[in-house]
C-alpha positions as CSV (number, residue, x, y, z in Angstrom):
1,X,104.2,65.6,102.7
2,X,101.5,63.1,102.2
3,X,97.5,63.4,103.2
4,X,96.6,62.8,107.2
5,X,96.1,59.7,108.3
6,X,92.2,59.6,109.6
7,X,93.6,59.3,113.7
8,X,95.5,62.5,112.7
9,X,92.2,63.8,111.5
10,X,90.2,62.7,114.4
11,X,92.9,64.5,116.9
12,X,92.7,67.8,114.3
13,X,89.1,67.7,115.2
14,X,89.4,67.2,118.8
15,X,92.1,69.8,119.0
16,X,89.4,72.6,117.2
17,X,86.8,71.5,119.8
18,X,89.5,72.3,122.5
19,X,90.4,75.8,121.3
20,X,86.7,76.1,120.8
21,X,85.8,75.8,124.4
22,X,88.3,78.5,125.3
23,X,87.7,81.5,123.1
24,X,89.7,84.4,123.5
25,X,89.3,88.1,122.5
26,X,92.1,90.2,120.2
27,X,94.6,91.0,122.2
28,X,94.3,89.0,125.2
29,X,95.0,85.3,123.5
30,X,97.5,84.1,126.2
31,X,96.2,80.8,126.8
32,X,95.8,79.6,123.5
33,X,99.1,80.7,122.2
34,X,100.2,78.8,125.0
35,X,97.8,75.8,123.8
36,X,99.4,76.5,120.4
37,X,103.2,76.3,121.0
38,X,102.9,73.4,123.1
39,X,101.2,71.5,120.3
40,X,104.1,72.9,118.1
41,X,107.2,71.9,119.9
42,X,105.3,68.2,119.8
43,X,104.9,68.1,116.5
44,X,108.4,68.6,115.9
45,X,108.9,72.5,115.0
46,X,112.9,73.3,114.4
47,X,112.2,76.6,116.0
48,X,109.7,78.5,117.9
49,X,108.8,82.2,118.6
50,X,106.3,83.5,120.8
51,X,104.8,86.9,121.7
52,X,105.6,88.2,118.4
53,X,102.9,91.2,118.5
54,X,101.2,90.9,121.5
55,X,100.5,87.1,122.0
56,X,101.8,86.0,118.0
57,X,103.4,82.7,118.0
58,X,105.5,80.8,114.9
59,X,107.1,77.7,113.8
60,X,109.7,77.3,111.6
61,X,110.2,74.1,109.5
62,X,113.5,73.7,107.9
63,X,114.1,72.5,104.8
64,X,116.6,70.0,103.8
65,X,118.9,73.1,101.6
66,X,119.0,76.7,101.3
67,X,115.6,78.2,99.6
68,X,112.8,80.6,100.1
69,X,110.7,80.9,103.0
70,X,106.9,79.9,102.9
71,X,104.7,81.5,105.3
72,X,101.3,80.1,105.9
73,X,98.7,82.5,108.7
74,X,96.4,82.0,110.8
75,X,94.2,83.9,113.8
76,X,94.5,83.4,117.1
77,X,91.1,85.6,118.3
78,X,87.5,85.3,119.0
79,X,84.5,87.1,119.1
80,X,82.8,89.4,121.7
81,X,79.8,87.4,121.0
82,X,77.9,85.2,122.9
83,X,77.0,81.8,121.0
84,X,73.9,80.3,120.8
85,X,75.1,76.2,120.6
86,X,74.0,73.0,121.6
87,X,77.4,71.8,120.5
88,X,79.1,69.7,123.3
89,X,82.1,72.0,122.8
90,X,80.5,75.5,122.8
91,X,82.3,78.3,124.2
92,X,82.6,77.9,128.1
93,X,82.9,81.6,128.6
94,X,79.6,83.7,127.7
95,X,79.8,86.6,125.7
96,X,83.2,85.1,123.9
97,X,83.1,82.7,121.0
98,X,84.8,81.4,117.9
99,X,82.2,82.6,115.8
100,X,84.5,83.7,112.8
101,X,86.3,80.1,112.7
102,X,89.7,81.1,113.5
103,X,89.6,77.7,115.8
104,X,89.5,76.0,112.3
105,X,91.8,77.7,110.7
106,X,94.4,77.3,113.5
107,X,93.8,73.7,113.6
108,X,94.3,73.4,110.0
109,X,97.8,74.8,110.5
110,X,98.8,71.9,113.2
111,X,97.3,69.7,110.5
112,X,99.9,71.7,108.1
113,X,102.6,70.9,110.9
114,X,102.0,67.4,110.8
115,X,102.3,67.0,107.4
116,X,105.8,68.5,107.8
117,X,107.1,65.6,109.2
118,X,108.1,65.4,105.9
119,X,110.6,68.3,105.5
120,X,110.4,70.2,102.3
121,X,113.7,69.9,99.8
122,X,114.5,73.2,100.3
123,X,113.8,76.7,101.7
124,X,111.9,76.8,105.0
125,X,108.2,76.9,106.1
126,X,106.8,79.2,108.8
127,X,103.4,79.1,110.5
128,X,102.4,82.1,112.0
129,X,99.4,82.3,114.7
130,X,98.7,86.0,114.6
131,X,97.1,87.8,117.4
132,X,94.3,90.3,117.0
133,X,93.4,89.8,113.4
134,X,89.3,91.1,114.6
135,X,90.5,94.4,115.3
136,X,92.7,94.7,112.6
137,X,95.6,95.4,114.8
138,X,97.8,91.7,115.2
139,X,99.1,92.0,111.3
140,X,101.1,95.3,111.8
141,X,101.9,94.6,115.3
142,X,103.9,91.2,114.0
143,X,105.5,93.5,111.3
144,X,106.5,95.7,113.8
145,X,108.1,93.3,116.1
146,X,111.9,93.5,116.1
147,X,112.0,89.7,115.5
148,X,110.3,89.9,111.8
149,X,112.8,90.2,110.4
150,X,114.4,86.8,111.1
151,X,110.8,85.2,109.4
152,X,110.4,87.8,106.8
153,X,109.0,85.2,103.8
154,X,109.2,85.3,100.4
155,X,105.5,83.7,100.2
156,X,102.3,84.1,102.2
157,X,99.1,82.0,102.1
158,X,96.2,82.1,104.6
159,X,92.5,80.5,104.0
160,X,89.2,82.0,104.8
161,X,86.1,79.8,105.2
162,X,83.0,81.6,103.7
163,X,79.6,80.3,104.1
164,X,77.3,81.0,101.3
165,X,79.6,78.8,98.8
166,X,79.7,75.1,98.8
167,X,81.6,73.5,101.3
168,X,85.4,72.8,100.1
169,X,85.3,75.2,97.1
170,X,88.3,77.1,96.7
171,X,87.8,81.1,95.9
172,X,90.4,82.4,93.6
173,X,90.6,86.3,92.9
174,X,94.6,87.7,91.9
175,X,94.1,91.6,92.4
176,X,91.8,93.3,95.5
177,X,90.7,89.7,97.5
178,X,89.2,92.2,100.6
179,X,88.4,95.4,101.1
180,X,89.7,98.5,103.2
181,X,87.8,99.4,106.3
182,X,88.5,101.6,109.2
183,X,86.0,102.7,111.7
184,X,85.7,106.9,112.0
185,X,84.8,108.1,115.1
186,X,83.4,111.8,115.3
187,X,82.8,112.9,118.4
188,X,81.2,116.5,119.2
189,X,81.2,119.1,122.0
190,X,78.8,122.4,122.3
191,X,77.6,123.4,125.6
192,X,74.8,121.5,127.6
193,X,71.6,123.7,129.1
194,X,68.3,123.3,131.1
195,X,66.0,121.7,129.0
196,X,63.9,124.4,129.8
197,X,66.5,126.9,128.2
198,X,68.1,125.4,125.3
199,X,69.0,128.5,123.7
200,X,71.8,129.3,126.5
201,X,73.7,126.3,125.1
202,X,74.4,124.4,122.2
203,X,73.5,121.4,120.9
204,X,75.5,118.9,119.2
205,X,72.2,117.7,117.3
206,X,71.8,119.0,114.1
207,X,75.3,118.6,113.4
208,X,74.7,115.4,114.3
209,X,71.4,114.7,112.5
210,X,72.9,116.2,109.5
211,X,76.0,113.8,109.6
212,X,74.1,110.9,110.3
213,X,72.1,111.6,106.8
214,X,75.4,112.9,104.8
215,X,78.2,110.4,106.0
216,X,76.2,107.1,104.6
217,X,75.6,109.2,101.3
218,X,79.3,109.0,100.2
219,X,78.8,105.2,99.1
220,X,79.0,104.6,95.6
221,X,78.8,101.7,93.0
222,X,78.8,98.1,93.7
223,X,81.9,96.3,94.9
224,X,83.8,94.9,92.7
225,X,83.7,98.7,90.5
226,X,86.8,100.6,90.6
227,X,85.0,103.6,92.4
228,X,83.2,101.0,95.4
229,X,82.6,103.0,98.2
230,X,80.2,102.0,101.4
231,X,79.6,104.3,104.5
232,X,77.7,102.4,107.0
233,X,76.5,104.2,110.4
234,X,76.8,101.7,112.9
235,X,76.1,104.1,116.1
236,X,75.3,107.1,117.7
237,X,74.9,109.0,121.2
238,X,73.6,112.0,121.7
239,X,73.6,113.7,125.2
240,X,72.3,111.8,128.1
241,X,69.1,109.8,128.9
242,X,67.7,112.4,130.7
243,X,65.0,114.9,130.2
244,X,66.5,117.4,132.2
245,X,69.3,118.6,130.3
246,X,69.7,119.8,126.5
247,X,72.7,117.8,125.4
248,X,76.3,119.3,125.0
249,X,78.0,116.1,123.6
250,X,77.6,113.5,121.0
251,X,79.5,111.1,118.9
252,X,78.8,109.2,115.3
253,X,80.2,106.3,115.0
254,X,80.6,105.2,110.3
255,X,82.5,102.1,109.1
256,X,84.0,103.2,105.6
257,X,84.5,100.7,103.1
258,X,86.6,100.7,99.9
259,X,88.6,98.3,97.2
260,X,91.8,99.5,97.0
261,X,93.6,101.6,99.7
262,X,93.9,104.8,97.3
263,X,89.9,104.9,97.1
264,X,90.1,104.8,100.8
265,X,92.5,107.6,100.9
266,X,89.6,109.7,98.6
267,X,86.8,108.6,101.2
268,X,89.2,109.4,103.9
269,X,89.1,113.4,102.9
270,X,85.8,113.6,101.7
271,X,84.2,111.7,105.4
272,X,86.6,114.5,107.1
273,X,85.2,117.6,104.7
274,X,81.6,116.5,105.7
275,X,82.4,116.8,109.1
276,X,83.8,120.4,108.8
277,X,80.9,121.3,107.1
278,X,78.2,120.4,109.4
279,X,79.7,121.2,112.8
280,X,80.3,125.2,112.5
281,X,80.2,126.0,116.4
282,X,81.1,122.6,117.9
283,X,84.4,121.4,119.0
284,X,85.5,118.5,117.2
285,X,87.6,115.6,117.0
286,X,87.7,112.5,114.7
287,X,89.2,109.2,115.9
288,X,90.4,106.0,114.0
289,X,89.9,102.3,115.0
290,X,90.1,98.7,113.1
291,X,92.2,100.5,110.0
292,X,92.3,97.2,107.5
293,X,93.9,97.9,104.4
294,X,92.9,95.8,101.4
295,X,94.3,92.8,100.6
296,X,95.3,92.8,97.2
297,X,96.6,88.9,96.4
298,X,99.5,88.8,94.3
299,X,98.9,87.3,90.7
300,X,101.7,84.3,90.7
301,X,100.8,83.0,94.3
302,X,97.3,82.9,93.3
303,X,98.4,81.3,90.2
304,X,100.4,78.3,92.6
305,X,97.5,77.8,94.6
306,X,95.2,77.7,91.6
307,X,97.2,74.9,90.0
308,X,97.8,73.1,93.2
309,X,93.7,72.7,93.8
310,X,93.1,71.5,89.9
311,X,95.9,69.0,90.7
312,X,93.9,67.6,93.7
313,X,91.2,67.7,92.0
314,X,89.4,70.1,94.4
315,X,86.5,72.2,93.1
316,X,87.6,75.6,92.5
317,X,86.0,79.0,91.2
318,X,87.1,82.4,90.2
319,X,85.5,85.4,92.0
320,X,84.3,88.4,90.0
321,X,84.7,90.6,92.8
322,X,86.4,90.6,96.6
323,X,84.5,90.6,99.9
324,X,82.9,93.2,101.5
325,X,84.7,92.2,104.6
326,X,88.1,93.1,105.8
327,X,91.1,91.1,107.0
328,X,94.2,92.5,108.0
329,X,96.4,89.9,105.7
330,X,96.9,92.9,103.6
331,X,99.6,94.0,105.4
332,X,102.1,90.9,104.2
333,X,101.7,91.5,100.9
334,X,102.6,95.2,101.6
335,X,105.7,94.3,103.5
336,X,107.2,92.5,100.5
337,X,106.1,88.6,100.2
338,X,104.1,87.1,97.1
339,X,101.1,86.8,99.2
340,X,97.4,85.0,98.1
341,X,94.5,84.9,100.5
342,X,92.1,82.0,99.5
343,X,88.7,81.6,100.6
344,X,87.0,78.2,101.1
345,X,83.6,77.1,101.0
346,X,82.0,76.7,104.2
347,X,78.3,75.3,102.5
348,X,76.1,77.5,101.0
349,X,73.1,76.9,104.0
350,X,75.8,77.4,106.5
351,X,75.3,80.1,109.2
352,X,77.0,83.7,108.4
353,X,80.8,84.7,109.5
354,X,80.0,86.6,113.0
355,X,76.4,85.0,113.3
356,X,75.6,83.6,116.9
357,X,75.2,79.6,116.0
358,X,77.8,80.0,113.6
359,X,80.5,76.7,113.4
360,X,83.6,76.5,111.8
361,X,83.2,73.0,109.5
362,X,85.4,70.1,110.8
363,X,85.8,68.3,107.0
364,X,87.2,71.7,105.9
365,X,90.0,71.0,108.3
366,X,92.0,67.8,106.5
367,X,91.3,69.4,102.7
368,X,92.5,72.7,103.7
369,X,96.0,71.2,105.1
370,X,96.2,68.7,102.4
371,X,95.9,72.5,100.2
372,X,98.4,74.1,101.8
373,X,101.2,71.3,102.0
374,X,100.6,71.3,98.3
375,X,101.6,74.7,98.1
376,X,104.7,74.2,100.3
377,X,105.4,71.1,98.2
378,X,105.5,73.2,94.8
379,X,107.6,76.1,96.0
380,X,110.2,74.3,98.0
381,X,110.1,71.2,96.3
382,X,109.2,67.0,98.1
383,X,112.5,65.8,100.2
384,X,113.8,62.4,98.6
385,X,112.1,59.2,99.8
């Protein structure tokens, strides 16, 4: 497995700009899977599967023996955003966009899949191109596919581009990497009335007013503390836009953030106790959505891919504390592999993850292949010229 070739590189490029044209949201990434496999089967994978959790595709790259399986992720998704570009290759459908660079980091994979040419000595190597990563529902969804088993790996590695850090910088953390998140949704009935007589009904209001000042208060500490907690209120609807009609219905809408998943466990309870309390005489119900658990990167793989970047002489740092944001990774090192998540400078002027006129970097796209066929390379070993 030897560095791309700069025509290799070129087509990479080309091939992001492609996927970035054609963004699609979680759960509905039909055409580029399809965009995907095709480019797979041409580059020479032994095997392919495809719908594995909604849209999922993988490619499996034998080794020359017997030997553990490498898995390397990636995201298939978009954005519900509508980018603001003046990129010849911006998103030809408005209100959609790669705006997280999961175009880049699919790409880099291909450029992973041509390095395999090259077979490994041993063991096998999987790319996965996982559906719905944004929603924090393609991870378990894969898991949960009958078919997992057969690519269950031993090892896991996926990149993250962050902007803020300089570009090609590889972020190193063994331990929490990201943090839990889950969205809470509380919605509340009482009874609606004429605005002229809101005593004859019941108002979801203060019960509402009083969340909206209690739920945010549960935050604690600074991440990176064992005790890291952030409640963020992110919406809320009370009644309708009317003057005629004391409101009888409302919802809160809190994004609740921790380290580890036991903290979240804690915030969990305490989130649910503060609705109990503040809503005597409403109905209630509380619904979940985007549950992320943390990713907590084992300490050997993170250990691989730290001596694999000093070996390339790629600049590298060590991160005092995860990110804020989730990803749904997590879940691989929970069902069983030795799994790192690294994060890779995207330039420290660049625009923010999520921002409208964010770009995923094209020179991230041959050091972050050339990264990962390391990693493959010092598992599984280099196949005999």
């Amino acid at each position: 497995m030897t560095l791309l070739a700069q025509e290799q590189v070129s087509e990479l490029i080309s091939l992001r700009h492609a996927l970035h044209r054609r963004p699609e949201l979680s759960g509905e990434e039909a055409e580029t899977a399809a965009f995907i496999a095709e480019e797979l089967i041409r580059l020479g994978a032994d095997q392919i599967w495809r719908g594995l959790g909604g849209h999922g595709v993988a490619a499996e790259f034998k080794g020359l023996e017997d030997g553990p399986t490498v898995l390397l992720r990636c995201e298939l998704d978009g954005l519900p955003i509508y980018e603001i570009s003046d990129h010849s290759y911006r998103s030809e459908l408005d209100g959609k966009g790669h705006l997280c660079g999961h175009d880049g980091h699919m790409v880099s994979m291909l450029g992973v899949a041509m390095g395999l040419a090259a077979r490994p000595a041993r063991g096998r190597v999987v790319l996965l191109f996982q559906p719905a990563e944004e929603t924090g529902t393609g991870a378990k969804a894969v898991i949960d596919d009958p078919r997992w088993p057969e690519i269950r790996p031993d090892f896991a590695f996926a990149y993250h581009n962050v902007p803020g850090r300089p570009l090609g910088e590889i972020g190193l953390r063994p331990g929490p990497g990201n943090c839990a998140s889950r969205g809470m949704q509380v919605l509340l009935w009482g009874k609606s009335s004429h605005a002229a007589a809101p005593e004859d009904g019941t108002s979801p209001g203060p019960g509402m007013a009083a969340l909206m000042e209690a739920l945010p208060r549960l935050g604690t500490g600074e991440v990176g503390d064992s005790d890291f907690a952030l409640s963020t209120l992110t919406h809320a609807k009370l009644g309708e836009p009317t003057f005629g009609i004391a409101p009888g219905h409302g919802e809160v809408f809190v994004t609740l953030r921790c380290m580890t998943d036991e903290r979240m466990e804690a915030l969990v309870s305490d989130a649910l106790a503060l609705v109990a309390t503040h809503t005597t005489g409403l109905s209630t119900d509380v619904l979940w959505h985007d549950v992320f658990l943390s990713v907590t990167n084992d300490a050997g793989a993170t250990e691989i891919a730290r001596q694999v970047a000093t070996d390339k002489g790629f600049a590298s740092y060590e991160m005092d504390a995860p990110m804020r944001w989730s990803e749904d990774f997590g879940r691989l090192g929970n069902d069983g592999a030795k799994a790192a998540l690294l994060y890779v400078g995207a330039g420290e002027t660049h625009p923010q993850l999520h921002n409208p006129d964010y770009d995923f970097p094209d020179a991230l796209i041959a050091l972050t292949a050339d990264l990962f066929c390391g990693i493959i390379a010092d598992i599984l070993g280099t196949a005999p010229a």
